[in-house]
PyMOL Python script that loads the backbone (N, CA, C, O; Angstrom):
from pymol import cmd

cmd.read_pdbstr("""\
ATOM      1  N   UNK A   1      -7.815   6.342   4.443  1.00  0.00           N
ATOM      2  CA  UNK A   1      -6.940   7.396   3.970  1.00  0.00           C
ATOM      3  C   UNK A   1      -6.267   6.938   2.672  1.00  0.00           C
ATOM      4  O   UNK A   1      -5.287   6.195   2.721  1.00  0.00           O
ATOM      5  N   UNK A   2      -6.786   7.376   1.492  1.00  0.00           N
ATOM      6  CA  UNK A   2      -5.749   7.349   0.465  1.00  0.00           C
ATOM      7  C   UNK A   2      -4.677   7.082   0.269  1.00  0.00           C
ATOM      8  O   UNK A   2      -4.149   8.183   0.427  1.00  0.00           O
ATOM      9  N   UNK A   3      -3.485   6.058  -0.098  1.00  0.00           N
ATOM     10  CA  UNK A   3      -2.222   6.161  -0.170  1.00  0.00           C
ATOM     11  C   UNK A   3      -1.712   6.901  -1.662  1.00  0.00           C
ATOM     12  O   UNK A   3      -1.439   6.247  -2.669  1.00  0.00           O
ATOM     13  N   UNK A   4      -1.663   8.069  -1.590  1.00  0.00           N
ATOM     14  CA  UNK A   4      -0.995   8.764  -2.681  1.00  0.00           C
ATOM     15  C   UNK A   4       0.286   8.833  -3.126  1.00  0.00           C
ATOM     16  O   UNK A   4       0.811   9.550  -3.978  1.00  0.00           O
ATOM     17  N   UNK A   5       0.654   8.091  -2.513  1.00  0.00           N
ATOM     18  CA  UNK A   5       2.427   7.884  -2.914  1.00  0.00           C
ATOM     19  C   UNK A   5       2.601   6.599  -3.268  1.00  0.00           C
ATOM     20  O   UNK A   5       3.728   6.205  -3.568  1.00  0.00           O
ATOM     21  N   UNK A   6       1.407   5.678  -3.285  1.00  0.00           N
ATOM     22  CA  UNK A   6       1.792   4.069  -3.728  1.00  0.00           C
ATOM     23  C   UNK A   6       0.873   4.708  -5.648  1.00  0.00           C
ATOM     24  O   UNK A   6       1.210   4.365  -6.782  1.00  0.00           O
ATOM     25  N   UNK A   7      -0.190   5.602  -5.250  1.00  0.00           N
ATOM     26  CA  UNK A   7      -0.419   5.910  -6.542  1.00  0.00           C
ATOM     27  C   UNK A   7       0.175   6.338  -7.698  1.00  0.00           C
ATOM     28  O   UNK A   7       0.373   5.713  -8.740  1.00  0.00           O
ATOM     29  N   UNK A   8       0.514   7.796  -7.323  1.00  0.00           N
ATOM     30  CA  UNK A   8       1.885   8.404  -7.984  1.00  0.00           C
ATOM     31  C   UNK A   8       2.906   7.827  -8.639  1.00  0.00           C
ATOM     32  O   UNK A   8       3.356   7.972  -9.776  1.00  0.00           O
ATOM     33  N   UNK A   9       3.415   6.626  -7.026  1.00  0.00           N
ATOM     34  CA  UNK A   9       4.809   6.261  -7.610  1.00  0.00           C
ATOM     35  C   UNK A   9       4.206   4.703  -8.552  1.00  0.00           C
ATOM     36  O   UNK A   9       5.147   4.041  -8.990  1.00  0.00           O
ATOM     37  N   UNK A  10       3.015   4.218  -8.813  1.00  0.00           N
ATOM     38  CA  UNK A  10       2.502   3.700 -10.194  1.00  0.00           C
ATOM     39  C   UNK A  10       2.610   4.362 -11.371  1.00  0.00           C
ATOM     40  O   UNK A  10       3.202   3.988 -12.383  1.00  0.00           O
ATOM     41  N   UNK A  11       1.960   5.442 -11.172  1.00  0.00           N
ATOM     42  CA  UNK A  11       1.434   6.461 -12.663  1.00  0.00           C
ATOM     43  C   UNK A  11       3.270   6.842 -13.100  1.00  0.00           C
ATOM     44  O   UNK A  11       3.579   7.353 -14.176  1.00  0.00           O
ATOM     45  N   UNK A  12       3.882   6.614 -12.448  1.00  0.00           N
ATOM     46  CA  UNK A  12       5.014   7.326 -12.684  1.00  0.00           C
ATOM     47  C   UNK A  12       5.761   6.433 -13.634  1.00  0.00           C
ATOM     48  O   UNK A  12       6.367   6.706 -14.670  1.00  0.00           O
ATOM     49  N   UNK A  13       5.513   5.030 -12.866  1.00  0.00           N
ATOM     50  CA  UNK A  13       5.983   3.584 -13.621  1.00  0.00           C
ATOM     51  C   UNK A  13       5.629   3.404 -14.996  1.00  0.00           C
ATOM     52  O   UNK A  13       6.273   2.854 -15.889  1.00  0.00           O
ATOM     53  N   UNK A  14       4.283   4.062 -15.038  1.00  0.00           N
ATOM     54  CA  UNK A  14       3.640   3.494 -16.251  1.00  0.00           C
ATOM     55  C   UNK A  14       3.374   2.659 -15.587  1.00  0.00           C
ATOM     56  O   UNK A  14       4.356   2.181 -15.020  1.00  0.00           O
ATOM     57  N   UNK A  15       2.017   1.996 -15.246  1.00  0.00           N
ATOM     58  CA  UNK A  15       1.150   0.936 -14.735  1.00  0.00           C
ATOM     59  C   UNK A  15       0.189   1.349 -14.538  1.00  0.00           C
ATOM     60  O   UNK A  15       0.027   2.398 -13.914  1.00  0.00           O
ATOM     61  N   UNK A  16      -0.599   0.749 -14.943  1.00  0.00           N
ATOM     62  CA  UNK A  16      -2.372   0.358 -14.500  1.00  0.00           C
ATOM     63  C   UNK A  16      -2.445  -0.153 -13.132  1.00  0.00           C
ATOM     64  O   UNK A  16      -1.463  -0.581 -12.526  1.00  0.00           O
ATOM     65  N   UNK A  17      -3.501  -0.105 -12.711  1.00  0.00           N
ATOM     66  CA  UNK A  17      -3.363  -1.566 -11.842  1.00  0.00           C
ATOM     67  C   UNK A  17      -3.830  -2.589 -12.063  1.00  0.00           C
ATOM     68  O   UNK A  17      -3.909  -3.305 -11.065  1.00  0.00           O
ATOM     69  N   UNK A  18      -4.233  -3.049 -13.059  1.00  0.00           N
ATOM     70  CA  UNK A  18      -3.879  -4.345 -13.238  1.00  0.00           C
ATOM     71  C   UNK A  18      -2.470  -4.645 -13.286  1.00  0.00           C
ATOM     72  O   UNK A  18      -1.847  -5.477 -12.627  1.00  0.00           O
ATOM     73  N   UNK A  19      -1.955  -3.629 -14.399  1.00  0.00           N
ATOM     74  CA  UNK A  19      -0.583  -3.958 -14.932  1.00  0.00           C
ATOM     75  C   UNK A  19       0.708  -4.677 -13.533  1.00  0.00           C
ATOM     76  O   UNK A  19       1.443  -5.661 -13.611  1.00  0.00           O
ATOM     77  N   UNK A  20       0.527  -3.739 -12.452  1.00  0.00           N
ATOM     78  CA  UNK A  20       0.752  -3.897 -11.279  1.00  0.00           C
ATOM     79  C   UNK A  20       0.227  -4.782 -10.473  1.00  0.00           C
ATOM     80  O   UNK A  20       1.040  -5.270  -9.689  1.00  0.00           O
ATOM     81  N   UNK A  21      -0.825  -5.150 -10.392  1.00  0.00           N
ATOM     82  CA  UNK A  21      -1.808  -6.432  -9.673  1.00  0.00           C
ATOM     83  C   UNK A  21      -0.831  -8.105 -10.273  1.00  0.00           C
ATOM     84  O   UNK A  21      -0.447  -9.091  -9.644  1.00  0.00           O
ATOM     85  N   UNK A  22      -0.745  -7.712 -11.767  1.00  0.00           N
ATOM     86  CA  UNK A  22      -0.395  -8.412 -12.670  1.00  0.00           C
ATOM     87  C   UNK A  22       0.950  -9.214 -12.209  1.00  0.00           C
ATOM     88  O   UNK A  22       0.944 -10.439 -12.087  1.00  0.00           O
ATOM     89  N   UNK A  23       2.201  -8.343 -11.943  1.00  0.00           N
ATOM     90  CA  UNK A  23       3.783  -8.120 -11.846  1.00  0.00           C
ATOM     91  C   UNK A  23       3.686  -8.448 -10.322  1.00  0.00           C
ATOM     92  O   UNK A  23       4.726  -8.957  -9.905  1.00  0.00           O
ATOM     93  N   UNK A  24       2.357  -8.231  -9.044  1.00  0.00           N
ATOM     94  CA  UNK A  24       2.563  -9.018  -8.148  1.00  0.00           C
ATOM     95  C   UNK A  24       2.022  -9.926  -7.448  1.00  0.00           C
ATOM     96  O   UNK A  24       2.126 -10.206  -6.254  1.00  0.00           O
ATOM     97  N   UNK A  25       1.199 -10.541  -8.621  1.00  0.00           N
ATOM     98  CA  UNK A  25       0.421 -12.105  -8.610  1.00  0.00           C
ATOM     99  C   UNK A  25      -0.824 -11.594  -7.512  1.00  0.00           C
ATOM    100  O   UNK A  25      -1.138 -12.161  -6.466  1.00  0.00           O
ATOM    101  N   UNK A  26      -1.210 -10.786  -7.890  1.00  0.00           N
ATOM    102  CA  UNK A  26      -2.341 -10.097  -6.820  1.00  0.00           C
ATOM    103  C   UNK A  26      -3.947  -9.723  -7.912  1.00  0.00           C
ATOM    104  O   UNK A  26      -3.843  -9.882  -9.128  1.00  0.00           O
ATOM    105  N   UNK A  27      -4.972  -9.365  -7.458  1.00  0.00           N
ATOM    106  CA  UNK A  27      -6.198  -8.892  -7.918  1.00  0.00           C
ATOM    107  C   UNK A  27      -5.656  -7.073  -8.370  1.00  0.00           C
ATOM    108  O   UNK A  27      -4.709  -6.341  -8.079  1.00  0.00           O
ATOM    109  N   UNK A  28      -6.533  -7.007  -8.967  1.00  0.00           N
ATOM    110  CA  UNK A  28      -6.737  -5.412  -9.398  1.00  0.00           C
ATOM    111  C   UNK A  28      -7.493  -4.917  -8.263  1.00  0.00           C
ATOM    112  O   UNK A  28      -7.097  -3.898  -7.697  1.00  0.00           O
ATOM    113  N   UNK A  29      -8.418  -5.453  -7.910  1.00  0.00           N
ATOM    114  CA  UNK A  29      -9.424  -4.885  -6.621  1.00  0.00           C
ATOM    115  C   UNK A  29      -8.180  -4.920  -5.476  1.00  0.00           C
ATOM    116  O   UNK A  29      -8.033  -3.836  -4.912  1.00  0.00           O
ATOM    117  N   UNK A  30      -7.538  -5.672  -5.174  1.00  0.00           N
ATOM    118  CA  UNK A  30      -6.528  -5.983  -4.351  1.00  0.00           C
ATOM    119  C   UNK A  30      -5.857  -4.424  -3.788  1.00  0.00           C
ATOM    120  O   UNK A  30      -5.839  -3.877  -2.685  1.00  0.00           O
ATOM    121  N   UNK A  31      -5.382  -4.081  -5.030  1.00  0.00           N
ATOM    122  CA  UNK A  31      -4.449  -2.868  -5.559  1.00  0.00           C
ATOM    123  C   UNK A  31      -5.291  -1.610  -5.257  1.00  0.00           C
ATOM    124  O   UNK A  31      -4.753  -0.565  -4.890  1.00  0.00           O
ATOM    125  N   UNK A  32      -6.652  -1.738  -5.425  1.00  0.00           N
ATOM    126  CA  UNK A  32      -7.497  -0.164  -5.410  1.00  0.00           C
ATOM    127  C   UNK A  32      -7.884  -0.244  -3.883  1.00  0.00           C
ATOM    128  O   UNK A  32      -8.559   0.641  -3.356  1.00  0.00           O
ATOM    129  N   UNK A  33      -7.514  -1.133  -3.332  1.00  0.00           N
ATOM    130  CA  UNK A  33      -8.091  -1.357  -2.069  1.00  0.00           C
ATOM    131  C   UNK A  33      -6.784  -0.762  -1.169  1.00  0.00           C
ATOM    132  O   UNK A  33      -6.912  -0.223  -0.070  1.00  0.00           O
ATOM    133  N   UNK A  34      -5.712  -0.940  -1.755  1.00  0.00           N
ATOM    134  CA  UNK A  34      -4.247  -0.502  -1.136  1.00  0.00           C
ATOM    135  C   UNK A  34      -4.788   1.162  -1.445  1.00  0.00           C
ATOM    136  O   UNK A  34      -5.214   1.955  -0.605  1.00  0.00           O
ATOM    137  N   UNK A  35      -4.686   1.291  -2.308  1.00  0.00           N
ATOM    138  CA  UNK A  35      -4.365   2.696  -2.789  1.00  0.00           C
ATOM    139  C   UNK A  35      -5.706   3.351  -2.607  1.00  0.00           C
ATOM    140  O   UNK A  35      -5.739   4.521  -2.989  1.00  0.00           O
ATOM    141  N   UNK A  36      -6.799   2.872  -2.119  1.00  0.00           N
ATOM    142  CA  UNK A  36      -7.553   3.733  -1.428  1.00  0.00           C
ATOM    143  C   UNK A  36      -7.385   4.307  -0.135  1.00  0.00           C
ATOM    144  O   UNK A  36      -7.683   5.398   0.350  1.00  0.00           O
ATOM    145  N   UNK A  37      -6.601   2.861   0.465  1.00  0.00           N
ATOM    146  CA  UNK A  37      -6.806   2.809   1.919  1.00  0.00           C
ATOM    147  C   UNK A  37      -7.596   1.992   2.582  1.00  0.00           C
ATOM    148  O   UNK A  37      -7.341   2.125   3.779  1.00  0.00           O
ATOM    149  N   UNK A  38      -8.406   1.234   2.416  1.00  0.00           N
ATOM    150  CA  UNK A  38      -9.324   0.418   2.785  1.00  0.00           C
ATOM    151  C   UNK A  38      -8.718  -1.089   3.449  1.00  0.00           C
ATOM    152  O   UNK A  38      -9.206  -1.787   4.337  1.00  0.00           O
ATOM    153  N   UNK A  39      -7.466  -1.279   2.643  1.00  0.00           N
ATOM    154  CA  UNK A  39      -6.494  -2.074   3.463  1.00  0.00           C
ATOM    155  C   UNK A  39      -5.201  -1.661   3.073  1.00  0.00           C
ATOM    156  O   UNK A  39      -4.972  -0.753   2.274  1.00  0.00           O
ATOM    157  N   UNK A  40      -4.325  -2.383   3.684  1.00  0.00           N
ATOM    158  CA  UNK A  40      -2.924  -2.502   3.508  1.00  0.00           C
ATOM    159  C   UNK A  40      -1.982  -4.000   3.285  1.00  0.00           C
ATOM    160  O   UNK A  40      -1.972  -4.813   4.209  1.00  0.00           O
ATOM    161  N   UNK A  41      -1.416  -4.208   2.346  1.00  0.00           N
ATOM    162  CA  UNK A  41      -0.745  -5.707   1.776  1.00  0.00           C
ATOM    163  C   UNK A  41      -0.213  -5.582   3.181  1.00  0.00           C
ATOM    164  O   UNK A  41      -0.218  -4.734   4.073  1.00  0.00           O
ATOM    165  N   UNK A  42       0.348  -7.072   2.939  1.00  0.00           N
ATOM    166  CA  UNK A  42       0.846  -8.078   3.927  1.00  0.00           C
ATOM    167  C   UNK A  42       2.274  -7.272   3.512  1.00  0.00           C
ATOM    168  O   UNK A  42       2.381  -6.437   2.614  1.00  0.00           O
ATOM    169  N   UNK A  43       3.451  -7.802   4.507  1.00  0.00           N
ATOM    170  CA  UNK A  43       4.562  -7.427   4.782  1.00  0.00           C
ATOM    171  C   UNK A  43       5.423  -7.561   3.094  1.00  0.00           C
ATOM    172  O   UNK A  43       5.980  -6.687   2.430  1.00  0.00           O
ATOM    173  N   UNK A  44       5.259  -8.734   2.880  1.00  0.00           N
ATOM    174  CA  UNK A  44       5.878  -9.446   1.735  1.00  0.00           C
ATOM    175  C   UNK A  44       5.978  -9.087   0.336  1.00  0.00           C
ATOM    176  O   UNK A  44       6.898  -9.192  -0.475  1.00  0.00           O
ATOM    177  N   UNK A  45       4.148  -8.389   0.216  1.00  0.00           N
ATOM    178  CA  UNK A  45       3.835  -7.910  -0.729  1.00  0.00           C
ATOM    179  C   UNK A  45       4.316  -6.826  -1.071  1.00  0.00           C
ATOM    180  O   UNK A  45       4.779  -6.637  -2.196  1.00  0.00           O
ATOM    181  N   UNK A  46       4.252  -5.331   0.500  1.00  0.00           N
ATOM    182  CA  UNK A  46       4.674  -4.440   0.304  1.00  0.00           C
ATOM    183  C   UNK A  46       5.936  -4.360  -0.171  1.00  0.00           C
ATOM    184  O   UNK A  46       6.254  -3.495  -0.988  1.00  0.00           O
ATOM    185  N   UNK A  47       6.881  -5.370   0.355  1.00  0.00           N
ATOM    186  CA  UNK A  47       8.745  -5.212  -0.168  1.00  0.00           C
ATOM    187  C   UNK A  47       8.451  -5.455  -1.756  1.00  0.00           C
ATOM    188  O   UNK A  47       9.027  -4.786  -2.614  1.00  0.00           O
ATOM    189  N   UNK A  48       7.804  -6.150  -1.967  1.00  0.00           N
ATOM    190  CA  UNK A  48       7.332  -6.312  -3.528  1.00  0.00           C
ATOM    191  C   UNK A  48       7.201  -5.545  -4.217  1.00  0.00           C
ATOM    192  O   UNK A  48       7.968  -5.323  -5.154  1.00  0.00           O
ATOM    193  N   UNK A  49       6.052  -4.829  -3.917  1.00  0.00           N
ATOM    194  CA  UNK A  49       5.541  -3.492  -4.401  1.00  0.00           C
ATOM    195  C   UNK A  49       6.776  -2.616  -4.658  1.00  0.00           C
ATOM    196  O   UNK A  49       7.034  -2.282  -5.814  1.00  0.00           O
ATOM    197  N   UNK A  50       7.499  -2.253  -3.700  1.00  0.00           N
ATOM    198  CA  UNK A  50       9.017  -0.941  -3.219  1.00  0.00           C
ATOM    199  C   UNK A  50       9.816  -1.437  -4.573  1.00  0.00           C
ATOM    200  O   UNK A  50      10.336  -0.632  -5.346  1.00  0.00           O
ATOM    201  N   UNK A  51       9.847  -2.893  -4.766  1.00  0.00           N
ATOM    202  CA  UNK A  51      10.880  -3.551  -5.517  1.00  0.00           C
ATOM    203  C   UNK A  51      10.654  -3.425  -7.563  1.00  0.00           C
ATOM    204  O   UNK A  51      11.605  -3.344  -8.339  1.00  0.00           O
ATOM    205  N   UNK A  52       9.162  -3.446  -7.978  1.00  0.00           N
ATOM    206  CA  UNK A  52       8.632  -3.092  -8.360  1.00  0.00           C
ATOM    207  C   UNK A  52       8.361  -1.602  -9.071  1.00  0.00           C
ATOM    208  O   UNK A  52       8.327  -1.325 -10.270  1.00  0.00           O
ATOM    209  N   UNK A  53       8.162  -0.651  -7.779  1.00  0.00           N
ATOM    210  CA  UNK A  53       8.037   0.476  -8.166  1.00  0.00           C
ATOM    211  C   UNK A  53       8.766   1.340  -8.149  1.00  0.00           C
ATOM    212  O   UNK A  53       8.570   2.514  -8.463  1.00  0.00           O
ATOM    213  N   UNK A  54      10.183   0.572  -7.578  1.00  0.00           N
ATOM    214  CA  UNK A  54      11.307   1.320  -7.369  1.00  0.00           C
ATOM    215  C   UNK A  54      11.381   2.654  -6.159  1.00  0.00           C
ATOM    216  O   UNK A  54      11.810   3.801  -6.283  1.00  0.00           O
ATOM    217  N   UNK A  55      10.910   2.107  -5.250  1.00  0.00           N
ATOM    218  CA  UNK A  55      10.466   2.866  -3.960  1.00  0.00           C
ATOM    219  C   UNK A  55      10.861   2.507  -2.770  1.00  0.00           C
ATOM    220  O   UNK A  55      11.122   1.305  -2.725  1.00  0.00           O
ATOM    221  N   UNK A  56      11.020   3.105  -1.722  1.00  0.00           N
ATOM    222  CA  UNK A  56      11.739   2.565  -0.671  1.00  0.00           C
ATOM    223  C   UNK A  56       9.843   1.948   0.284  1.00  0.00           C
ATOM    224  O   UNK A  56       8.722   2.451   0.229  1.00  0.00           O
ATOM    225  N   UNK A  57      10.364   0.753   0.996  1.00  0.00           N
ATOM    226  CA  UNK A  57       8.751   0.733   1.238  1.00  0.00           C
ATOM    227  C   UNK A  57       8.144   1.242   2.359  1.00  0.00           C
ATOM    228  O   UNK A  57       7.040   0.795   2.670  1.00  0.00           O
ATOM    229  N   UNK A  58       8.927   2.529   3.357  1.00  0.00           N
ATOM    230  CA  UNK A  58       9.138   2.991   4.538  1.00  0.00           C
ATOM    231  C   UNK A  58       7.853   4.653   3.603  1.00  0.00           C
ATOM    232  O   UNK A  58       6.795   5.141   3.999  1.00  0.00           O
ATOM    233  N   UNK A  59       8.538   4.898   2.605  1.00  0.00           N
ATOM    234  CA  UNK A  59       8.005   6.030   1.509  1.00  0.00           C
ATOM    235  C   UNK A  59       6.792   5.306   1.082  1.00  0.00           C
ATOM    236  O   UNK A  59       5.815   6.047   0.969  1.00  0.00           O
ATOM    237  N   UNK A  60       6.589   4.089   0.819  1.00  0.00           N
ATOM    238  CA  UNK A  60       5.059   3.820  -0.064  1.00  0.00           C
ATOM    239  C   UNK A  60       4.228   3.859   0.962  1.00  0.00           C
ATOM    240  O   UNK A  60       3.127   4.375   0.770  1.00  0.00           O
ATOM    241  N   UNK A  61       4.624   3.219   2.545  1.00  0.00           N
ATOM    242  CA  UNK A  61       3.189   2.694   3.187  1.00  0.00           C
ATOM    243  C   UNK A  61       3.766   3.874   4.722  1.00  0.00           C
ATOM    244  O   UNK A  61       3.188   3.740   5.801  1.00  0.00           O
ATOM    245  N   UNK A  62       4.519   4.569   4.615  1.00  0.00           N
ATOM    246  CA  UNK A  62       4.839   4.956   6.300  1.00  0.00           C
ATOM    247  C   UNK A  62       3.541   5.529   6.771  1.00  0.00           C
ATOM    248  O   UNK A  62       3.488   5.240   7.966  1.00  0.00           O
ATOM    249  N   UNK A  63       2.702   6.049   6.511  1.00  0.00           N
ATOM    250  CA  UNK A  63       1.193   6.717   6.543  1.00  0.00           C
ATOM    251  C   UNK A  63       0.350   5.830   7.030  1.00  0.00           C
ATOM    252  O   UNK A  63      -0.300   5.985   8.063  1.00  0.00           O
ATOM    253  N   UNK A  64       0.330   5.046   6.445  1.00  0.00           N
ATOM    254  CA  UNK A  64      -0.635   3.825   6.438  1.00  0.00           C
ATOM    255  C   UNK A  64      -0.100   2.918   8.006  1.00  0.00           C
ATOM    256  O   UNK A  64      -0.842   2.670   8.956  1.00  0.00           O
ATOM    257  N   UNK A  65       1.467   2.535   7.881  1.00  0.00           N
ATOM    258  CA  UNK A  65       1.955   1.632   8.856  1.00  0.00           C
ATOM    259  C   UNK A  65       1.537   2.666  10.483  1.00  0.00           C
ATOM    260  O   UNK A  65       1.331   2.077  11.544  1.00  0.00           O
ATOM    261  N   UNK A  66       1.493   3.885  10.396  1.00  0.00           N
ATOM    262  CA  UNK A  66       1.795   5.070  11.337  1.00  0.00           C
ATOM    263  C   UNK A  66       0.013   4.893  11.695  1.00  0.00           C
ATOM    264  O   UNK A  66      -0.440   4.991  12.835  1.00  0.00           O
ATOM    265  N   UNK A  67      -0.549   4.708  10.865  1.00  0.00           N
ATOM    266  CA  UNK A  67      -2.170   5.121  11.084  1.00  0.00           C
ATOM    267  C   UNK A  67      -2.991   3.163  11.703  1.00  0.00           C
ATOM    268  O   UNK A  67      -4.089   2.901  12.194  1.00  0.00           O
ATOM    269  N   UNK A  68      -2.175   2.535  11.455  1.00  0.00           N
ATOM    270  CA  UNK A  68      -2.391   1.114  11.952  1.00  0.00           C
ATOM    271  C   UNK A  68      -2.206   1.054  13.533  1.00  0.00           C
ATOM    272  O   UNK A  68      -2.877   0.439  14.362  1.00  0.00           O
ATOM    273  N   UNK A  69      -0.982   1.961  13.721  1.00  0.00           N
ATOM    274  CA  UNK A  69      -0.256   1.593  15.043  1.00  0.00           C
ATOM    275  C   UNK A  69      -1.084   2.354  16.029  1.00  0.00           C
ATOM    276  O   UNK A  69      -1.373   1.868  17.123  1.00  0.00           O
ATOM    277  N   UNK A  70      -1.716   4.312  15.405  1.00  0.00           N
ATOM    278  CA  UNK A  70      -2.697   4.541  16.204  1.00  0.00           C
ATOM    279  C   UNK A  70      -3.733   3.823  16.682  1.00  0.00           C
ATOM    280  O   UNK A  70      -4.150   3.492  17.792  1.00  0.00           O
ATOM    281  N   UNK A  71      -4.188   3.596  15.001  1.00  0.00           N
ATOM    282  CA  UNK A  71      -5.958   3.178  15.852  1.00  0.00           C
ATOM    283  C   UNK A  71      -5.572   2.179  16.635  1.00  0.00           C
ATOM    284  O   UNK A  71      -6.118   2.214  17.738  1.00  0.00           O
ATOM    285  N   UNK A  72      -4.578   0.997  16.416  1.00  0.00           N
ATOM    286  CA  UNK A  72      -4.651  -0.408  17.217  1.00  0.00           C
ATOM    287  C   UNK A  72      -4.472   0.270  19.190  1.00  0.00           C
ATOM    288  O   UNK A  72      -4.968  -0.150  20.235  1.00  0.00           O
ATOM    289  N   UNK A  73      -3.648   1.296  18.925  1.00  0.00           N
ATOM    290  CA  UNK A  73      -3.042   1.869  20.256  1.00  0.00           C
ATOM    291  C   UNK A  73      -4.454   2.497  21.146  1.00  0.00           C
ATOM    292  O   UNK A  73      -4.739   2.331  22.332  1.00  0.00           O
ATOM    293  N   UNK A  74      -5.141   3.223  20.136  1.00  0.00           N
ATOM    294  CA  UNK A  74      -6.406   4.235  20.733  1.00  0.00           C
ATOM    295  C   UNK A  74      -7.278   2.829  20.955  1.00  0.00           C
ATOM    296  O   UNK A  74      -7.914   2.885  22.008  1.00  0.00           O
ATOM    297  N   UNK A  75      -7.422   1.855  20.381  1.00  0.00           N
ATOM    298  CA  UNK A  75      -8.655   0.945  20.772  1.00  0.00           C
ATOM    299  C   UNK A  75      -7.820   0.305  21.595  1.00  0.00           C
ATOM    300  O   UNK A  75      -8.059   0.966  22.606  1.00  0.00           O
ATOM    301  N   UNK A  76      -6.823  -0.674  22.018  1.00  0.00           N
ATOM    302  CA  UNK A  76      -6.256  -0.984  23.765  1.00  0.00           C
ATOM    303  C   UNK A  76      -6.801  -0.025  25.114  1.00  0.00           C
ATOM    304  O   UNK A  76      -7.422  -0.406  26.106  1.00  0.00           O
ATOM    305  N   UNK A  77      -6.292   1.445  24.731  1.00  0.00           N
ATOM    306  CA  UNK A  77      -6.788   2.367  25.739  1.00  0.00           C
ATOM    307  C   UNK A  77      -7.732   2.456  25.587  1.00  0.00           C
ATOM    308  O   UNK A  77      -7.599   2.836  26.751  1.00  0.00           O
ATOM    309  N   UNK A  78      -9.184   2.551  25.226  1.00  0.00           N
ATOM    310  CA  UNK A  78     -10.487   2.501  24.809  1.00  0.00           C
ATOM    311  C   UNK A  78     -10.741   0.959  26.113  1.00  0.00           C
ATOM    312  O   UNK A  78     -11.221   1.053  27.242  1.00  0.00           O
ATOM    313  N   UNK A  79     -10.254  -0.240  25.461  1.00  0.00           N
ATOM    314  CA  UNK A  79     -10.727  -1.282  26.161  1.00  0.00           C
ATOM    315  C   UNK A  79     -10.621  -1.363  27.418  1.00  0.00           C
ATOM    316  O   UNK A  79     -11.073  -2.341  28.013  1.00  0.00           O
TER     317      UNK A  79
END
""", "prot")
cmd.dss("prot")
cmd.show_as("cartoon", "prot")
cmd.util.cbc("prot")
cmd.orient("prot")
């Protein structure tokens, strides 16, 4: 799932992602991989990111943190 609000609130910054990869000692692939959806940063990074983009980090990743807690929940009951 896309994170469109870690995108946005970039383009809004003015940042690339590198420019952003750059400011948090991270890859550019790193960054397209967030903002695709394909993963999600570590805890540390994300407060980074919020700090950065001037975002609360509950608003950049709540989608993402909400969609972790399903699938992990649906695959327990599955097992």
């Amino acid at each position: 799932m896309r994170n469109s609000r870690l995108v946005q609130a970039r383009i809004e910054k003015g940042l690339s992602q590198s420019d952003l990869a750059s400011q948090l000692g991270c890859s550019k692939q790193a960054v397209s991989n967030w903002e695709t959806g394909y993963s999600t940063p570590p805890l540390a990074t994300a407060l980074k990111i919020s700090d950065v983009l001037g975002k609360d980090v509950k608003f950049l990743f709540s989608n993402e943190v909400q969609d972790i807690h399903t699938k992990n929940k649906e695959s327990k009951e599955v097992s």
